[in-house]
mmCIF file of the N, C-alpha and C atoms, coordinates in Angstrom:
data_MODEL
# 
_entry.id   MODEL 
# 
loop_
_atom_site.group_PDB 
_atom_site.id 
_atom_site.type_symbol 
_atom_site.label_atom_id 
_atom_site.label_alt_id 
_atom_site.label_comp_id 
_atom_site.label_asym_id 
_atom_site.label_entity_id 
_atom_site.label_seq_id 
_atom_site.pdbx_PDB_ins_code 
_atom_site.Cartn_x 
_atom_site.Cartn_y 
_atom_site.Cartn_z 
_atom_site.occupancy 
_atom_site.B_iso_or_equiv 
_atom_site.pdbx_formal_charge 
_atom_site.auth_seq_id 
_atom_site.auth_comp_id 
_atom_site.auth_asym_id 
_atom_site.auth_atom_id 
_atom_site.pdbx_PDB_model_num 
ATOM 1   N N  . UNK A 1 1  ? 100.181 107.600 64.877 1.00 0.00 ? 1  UNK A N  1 
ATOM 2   C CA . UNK A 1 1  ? 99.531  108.207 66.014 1.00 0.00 ? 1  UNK A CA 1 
ATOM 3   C C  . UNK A 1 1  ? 99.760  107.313 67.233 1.00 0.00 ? 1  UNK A C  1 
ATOM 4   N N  . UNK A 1 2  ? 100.299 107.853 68.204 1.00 0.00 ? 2  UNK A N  1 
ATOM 5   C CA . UNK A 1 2  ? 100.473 107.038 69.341 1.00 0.00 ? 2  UNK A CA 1 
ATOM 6   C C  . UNK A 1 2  ? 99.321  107.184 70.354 1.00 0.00 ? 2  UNK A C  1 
ATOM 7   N N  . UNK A 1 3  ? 98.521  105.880 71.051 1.00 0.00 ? 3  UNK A N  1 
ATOM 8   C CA . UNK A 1 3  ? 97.656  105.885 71.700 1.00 0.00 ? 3  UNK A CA 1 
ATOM 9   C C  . UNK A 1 3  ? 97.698  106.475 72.917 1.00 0.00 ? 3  UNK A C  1 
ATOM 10  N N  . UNK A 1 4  ? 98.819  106.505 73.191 1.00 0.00 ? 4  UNK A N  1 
ATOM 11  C CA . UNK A 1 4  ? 99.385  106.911 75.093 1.00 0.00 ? 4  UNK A CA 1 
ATOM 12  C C  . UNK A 1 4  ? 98.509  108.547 74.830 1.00 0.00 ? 4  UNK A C  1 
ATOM 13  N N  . UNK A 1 5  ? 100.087 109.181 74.208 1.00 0.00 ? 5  UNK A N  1 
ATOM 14  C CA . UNK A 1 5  ? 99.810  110.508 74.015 1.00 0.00 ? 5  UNK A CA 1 
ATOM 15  C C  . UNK A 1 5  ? 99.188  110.849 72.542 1.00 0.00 ? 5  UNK A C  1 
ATOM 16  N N  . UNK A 1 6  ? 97.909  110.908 71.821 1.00 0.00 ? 6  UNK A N  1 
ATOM 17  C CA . UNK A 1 6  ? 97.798  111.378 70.534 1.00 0.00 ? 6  UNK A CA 1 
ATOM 18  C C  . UNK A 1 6  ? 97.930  112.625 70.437 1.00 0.00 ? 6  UNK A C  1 
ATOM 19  N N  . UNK A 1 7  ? 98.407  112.563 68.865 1.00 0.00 ? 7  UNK A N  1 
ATOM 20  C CA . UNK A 1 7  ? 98.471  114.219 68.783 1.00 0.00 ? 7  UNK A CA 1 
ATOM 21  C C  . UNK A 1 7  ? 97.902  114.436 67.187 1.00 0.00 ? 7  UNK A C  1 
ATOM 22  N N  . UNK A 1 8  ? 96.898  114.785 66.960 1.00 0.00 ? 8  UNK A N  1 
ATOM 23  C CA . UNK A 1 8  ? 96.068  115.645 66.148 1.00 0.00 ? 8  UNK A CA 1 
ATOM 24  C C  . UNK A 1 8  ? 96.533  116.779 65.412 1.00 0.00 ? 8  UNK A C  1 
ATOM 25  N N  . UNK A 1 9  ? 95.628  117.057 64.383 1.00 0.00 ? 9  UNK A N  1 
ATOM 26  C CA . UNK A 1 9  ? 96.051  117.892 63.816 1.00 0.00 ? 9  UNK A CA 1 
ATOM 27  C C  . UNK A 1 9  ? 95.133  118.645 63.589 1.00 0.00 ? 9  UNK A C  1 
ATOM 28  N N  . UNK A 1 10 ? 94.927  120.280 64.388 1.00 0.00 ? 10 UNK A N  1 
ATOM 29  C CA . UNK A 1 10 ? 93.796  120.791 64.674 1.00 0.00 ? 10 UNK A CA 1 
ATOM 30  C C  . UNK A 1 10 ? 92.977  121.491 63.709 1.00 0.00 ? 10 UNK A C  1 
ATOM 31  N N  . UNK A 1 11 ? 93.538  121.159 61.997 1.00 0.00 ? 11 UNK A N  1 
ATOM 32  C CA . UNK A 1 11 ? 92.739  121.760 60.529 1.00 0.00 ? 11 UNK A CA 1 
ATOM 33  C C  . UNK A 1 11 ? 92.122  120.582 60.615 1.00 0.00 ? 11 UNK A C  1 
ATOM 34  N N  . UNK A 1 12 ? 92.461  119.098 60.726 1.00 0.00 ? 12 UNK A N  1 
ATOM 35  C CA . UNK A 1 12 ? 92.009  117.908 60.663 1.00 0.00 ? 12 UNK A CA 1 
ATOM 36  C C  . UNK A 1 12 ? 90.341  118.557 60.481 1.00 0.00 ? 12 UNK A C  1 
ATOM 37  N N  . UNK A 1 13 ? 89.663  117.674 59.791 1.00 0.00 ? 13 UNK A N  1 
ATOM 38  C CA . UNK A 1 13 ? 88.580  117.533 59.640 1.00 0.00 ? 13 UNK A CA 1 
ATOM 39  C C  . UNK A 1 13 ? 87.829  117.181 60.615 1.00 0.00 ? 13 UNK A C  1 
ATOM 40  N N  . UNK A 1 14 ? 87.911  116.088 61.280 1.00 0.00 ? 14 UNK A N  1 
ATOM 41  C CA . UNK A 1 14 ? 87.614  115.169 62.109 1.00 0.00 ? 14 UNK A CA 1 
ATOM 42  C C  . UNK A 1 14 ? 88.313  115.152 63.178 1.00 0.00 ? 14 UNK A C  1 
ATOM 43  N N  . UNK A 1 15 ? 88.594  116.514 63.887 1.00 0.00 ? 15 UNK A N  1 
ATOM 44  C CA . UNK A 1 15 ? 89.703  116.995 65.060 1.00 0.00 ? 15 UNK A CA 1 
ATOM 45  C C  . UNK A 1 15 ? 88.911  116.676 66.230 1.00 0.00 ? 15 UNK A C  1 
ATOM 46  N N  . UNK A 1 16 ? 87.416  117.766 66.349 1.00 0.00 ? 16 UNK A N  1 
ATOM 47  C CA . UNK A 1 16 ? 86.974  117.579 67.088 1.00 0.00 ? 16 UNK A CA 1 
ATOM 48  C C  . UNK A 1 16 ? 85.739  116.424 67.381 1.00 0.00 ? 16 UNK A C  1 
ATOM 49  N N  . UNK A 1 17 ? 85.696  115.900 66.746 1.00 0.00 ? 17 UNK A N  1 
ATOM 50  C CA . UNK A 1 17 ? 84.812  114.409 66.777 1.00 0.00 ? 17 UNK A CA 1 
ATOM 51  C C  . UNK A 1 17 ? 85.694  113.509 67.061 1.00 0.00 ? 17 UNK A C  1 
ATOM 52  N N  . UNK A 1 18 ? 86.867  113.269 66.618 1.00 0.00 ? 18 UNK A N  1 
ATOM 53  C CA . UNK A 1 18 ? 87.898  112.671 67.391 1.00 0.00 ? 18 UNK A CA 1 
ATOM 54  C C  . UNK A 1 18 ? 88.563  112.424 68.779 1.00 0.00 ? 18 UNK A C  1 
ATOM 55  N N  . UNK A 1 19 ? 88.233  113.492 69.068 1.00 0.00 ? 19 UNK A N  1 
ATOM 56  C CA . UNK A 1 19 ? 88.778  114.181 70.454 1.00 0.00 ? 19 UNK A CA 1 
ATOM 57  C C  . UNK A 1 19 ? 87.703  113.548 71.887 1.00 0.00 ? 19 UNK A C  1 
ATOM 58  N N  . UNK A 1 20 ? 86.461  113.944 71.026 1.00 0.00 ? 20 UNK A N  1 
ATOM 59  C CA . UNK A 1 20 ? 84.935  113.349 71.670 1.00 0.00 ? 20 UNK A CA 1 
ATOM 60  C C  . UNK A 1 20 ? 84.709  111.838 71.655 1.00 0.00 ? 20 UNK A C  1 
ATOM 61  N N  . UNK A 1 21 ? 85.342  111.080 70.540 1.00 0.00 ? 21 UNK A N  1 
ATOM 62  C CA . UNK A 1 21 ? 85.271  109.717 70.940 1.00 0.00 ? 21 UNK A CA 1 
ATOM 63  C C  . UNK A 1 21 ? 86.816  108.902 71.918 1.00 0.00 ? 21 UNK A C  1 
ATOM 64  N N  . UNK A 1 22 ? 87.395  110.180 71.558 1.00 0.00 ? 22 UNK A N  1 
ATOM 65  C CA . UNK A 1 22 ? 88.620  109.412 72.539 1.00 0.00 ? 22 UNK A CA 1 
ATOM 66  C C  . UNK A 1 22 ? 88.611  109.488 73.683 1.00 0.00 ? 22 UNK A C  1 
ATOM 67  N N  . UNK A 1 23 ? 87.297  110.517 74.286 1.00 0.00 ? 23 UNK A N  1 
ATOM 68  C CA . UNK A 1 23 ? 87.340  111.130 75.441 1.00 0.00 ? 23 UNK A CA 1 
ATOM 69  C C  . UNK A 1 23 ? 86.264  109.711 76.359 1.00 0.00 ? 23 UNK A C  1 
ATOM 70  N N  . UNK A 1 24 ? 85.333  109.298 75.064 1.00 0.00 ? 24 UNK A N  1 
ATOM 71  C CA . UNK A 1 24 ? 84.583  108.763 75.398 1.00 0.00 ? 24 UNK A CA 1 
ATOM 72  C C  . UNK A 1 24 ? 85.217  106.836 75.674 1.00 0.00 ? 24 UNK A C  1 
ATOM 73  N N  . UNK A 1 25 ? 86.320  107.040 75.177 1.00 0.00 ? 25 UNK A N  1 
ATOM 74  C CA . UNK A 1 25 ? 87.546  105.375 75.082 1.00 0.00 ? 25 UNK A CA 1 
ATOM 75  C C  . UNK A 1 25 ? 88.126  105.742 75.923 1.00 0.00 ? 25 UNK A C  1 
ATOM 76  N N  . UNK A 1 26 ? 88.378  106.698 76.638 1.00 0.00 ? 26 UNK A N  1 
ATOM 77  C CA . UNK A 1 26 ? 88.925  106.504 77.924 1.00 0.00 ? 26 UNK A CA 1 
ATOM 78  C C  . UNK A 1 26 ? 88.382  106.553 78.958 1.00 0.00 ? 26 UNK A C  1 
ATOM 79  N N  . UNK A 1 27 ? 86.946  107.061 78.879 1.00 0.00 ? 27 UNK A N  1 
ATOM 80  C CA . UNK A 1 27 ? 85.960  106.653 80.115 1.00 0.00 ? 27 UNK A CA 1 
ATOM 81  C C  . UNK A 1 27 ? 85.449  104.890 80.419 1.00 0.00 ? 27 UNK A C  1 
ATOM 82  N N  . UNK A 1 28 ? 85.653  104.579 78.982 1.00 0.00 ? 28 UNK A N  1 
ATOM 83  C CA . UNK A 1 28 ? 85.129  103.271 79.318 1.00 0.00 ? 28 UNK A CA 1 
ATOM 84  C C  . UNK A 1 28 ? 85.991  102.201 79.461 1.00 0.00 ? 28 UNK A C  1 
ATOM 85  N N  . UNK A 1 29 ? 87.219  102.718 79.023 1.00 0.00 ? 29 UNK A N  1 
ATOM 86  C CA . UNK A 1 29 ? 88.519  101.858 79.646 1.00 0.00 ? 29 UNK A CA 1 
ATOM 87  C C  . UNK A 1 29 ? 88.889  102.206 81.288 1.00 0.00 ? 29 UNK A C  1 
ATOM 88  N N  . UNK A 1 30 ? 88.403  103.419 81.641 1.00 0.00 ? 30 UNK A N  1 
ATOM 89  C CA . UNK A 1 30 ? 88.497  103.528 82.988 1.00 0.00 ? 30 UNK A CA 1 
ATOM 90  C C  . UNK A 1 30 ? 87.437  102.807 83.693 1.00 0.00 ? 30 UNK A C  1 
ATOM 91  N N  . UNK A 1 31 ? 85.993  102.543 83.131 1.00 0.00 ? 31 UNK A N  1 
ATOM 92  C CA . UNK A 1 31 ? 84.835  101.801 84.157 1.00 0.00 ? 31 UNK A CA 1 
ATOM 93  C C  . UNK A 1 31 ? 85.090  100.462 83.879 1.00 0.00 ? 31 UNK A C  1 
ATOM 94  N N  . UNK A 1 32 ? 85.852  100.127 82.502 1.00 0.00 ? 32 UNK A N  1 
ATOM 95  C CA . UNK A 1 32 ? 86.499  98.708  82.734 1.00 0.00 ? 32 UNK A CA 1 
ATOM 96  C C  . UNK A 1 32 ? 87.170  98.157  83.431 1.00 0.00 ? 32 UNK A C  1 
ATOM 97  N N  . UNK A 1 33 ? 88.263  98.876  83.765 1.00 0.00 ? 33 UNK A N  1 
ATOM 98  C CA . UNK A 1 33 ? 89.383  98.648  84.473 1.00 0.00 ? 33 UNK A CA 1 
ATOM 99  C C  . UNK A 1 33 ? 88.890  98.396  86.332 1.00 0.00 ? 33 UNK A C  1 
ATOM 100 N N  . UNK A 1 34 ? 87.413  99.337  86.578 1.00 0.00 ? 34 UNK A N  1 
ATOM 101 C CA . UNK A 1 34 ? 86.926  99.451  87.957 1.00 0.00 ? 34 UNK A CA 1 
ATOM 102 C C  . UNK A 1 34 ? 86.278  98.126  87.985 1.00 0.00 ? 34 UNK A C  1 
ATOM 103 N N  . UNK A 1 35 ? 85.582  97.609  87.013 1.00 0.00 ? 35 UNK A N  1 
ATOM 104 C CA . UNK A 1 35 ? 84.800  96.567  86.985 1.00 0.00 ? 35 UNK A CA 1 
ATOM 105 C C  . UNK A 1 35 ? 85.316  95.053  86.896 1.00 0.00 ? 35 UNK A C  1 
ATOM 106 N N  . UNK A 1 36 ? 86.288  95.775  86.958 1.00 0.00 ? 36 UNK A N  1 
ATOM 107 C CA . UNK A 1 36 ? 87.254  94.198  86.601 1.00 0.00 ? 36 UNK A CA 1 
ATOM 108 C C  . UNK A 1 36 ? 87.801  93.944  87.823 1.00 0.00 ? 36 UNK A C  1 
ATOM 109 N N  . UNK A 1 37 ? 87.759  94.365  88.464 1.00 0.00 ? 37 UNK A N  1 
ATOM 110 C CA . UNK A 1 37 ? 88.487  94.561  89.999 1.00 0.00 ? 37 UNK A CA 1 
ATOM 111 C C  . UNK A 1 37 ? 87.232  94.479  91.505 1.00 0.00 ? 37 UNK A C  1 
ATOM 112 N N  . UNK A 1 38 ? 85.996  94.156  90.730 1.00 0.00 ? 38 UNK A N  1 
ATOM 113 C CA . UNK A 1 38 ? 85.099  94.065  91.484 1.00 0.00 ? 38 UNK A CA 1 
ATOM 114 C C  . UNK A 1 38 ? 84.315  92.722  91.466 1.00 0.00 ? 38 UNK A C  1 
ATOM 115 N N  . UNK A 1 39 ? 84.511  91.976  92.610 1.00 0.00 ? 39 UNK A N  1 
ATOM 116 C CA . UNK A 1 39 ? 84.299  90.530  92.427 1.00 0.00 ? 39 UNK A CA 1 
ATOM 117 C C  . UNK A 1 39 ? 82.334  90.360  92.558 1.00 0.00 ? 39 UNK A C  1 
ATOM 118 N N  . UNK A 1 40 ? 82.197  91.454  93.502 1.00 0.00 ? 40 UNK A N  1 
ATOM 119 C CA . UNK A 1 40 ? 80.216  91.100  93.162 1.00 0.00 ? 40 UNK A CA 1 
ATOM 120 C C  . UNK A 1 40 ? 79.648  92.664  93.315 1.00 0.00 ? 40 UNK A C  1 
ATOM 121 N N  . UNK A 1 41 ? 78.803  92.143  92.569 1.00 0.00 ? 41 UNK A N  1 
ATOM 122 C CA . UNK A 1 41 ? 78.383  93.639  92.050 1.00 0.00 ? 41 UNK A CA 1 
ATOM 123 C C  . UNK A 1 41 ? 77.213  93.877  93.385 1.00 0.00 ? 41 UNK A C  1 
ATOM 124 N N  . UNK A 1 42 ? 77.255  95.476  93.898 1.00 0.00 ? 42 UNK A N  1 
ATOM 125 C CA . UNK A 1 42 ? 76.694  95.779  94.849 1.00 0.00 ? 42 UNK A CA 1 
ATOM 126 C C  . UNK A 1 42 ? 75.386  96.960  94.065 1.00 0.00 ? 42 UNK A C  1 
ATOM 127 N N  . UNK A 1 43 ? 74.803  97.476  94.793 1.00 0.00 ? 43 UNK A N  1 
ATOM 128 C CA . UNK A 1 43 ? 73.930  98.862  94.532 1.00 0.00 ? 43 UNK A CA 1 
ATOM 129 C C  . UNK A 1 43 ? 74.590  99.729  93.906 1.00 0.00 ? 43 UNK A C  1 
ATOM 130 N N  . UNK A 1 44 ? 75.686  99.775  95.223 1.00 0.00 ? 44 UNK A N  1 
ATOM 131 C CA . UNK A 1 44 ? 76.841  100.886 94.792 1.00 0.00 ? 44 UNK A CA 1 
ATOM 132 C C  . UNK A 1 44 ? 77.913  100.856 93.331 1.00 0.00 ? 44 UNK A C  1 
ATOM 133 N N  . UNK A 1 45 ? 78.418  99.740  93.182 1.00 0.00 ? 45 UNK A N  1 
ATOM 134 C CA . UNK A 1 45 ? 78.597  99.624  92.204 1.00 0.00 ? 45 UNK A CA 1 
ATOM 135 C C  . UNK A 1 45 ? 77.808  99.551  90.849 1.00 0.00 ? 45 UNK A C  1 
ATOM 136 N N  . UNK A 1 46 ? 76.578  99.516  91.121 1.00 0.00 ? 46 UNK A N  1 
ATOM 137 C CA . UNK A 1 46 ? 75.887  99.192  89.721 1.00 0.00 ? 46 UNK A CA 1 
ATOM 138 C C  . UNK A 1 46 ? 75.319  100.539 89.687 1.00 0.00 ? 46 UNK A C  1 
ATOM 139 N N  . UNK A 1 47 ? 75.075  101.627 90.613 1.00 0.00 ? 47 UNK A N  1 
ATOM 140 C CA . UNK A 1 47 ? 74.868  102.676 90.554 1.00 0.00 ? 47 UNK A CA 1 
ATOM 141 C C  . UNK A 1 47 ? 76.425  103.388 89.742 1.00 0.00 ? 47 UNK A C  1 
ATOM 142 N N  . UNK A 1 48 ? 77.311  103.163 90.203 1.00 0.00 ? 48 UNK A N  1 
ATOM 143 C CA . UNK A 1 48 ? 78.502  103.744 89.808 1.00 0.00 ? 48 UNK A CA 1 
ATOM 144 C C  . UNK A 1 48 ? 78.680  103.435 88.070 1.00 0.00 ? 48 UNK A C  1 
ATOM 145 N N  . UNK A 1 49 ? 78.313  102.409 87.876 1.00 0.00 ? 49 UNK A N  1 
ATOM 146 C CA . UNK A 1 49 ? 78.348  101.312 86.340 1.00 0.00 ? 49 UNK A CA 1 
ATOM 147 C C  . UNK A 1 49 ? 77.264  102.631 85.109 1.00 0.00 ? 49 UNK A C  1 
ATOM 148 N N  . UNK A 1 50 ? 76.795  102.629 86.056 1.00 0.00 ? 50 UNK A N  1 
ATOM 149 C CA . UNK A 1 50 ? 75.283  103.148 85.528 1.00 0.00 ? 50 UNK A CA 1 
ATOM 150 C C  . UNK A 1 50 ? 75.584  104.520 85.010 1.00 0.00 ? 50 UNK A C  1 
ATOM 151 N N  . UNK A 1 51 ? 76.058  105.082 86.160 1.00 0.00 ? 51 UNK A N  1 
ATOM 152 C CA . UNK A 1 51 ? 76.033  106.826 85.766 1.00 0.00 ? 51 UNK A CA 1 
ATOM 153 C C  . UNK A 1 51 ? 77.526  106.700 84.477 1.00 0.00 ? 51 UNK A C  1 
ATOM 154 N N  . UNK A 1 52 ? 78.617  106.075 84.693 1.00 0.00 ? 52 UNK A N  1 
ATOM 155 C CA . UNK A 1 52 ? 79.515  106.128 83.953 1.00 0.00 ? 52 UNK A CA 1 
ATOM 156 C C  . UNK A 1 52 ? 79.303  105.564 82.206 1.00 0.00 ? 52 UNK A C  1 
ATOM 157 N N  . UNK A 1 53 ? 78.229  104.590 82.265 1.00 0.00 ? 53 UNK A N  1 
ATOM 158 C CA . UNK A 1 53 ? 77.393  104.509 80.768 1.00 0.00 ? 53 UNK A CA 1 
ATOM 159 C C  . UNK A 1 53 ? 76.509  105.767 80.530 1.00 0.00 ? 53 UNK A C  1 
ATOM 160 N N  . UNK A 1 54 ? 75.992  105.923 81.179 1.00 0.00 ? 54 UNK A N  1 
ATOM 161 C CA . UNK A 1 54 ? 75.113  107.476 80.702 1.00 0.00 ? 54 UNK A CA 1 
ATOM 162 C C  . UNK A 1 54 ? 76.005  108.180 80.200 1.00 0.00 ? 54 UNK A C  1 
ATOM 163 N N  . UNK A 1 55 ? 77.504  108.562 81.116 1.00 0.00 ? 55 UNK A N  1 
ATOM 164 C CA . UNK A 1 55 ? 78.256  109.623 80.548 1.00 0.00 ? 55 UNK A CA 1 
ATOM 165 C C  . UNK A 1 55 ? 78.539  109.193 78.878 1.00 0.00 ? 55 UNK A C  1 
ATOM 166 N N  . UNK A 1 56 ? 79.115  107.914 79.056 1.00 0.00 ? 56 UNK A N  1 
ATOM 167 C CA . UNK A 1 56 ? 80.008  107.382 77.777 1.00 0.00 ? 56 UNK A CA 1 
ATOM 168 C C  . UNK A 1 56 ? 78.878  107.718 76.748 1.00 0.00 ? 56 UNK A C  1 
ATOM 169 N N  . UNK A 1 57 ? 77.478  107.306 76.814 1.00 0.00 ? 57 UNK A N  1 
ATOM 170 C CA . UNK A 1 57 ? 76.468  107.249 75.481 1.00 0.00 ? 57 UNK A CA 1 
ATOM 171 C C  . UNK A 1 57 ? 75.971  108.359 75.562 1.00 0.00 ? 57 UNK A C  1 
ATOM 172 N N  . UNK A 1 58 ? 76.494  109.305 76.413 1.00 0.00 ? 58 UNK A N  1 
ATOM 173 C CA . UNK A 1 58 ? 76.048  110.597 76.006 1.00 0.00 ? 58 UNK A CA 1 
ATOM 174 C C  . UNK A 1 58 ? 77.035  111.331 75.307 1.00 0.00 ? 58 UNK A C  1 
ATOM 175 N N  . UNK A 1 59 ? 78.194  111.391 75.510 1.00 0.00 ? 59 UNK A N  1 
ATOM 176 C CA . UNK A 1 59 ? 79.507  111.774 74.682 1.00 0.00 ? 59 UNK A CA 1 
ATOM 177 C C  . UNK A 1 59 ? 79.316  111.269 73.303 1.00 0.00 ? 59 UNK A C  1 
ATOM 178 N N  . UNK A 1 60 ? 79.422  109.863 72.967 1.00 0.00 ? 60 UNK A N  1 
ATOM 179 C CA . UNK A 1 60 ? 78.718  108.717 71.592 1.00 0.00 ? 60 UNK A CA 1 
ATOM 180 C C  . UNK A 1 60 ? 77.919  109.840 70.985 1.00 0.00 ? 60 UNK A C  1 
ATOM 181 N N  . UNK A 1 61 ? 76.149  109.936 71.622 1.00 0.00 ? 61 UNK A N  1 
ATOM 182 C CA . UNK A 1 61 ? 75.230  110.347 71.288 1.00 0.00 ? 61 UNK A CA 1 
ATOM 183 C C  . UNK A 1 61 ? 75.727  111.637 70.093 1.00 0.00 ? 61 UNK A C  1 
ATOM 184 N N  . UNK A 1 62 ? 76.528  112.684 71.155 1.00 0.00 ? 62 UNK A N  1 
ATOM 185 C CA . UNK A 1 62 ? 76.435  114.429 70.859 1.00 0.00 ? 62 UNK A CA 1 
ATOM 186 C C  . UNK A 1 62 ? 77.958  114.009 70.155 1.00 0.00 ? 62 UNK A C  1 
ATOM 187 N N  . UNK A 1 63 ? 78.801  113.232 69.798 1.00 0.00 ? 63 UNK A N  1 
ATOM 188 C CA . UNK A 1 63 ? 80.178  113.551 69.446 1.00 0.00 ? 63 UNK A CA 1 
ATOM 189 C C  . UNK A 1 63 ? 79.959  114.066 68.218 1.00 0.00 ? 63 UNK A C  1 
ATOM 190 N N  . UNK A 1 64 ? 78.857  113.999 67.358 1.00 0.00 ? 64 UNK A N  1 
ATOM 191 C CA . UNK A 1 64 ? 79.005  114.566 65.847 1.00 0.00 ? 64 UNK A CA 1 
ATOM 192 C C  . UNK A 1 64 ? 78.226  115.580 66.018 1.00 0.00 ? 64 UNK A C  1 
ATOM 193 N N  . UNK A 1 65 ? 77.595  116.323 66.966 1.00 0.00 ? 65 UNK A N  1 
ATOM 194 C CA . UNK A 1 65 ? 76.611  117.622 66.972 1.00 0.00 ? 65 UNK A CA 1 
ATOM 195 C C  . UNK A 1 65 ? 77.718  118.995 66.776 1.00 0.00 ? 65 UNK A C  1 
# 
């Protein structure tokens, strides 16, 4: 399975729970990538930090519902 592009196999068992945590590894490699590039943390940024963990542990939360 290549990380760039994966490709699934949509009888897979574990297709769509898969799909939901990868969705959720690339949100947090994207607020990593913002955070790493930010030398002091402001309002704005920790507001920005903030809503983008809600998303990620809410994806986490519901990925097996």
């Amino acid at each position: 399975m290549n990380n760039e592009n994966p490709q699934t196999d949509p009888s897979w068992d574990y297709y769509i729970l898969w799909h939901k945590i990868f969705q959720a590894k690339f949100k947090l490699e994207k607020m990593l990538s913002y955070i790493s590039e930010i030398e002091y943390a402001t309002e704005e940024t920790d507001k920005s930090v903030d809503a983008d963990l809600a998303v990620i542990t809410n994806l986490l939360k519901t990925a097996n519902d």
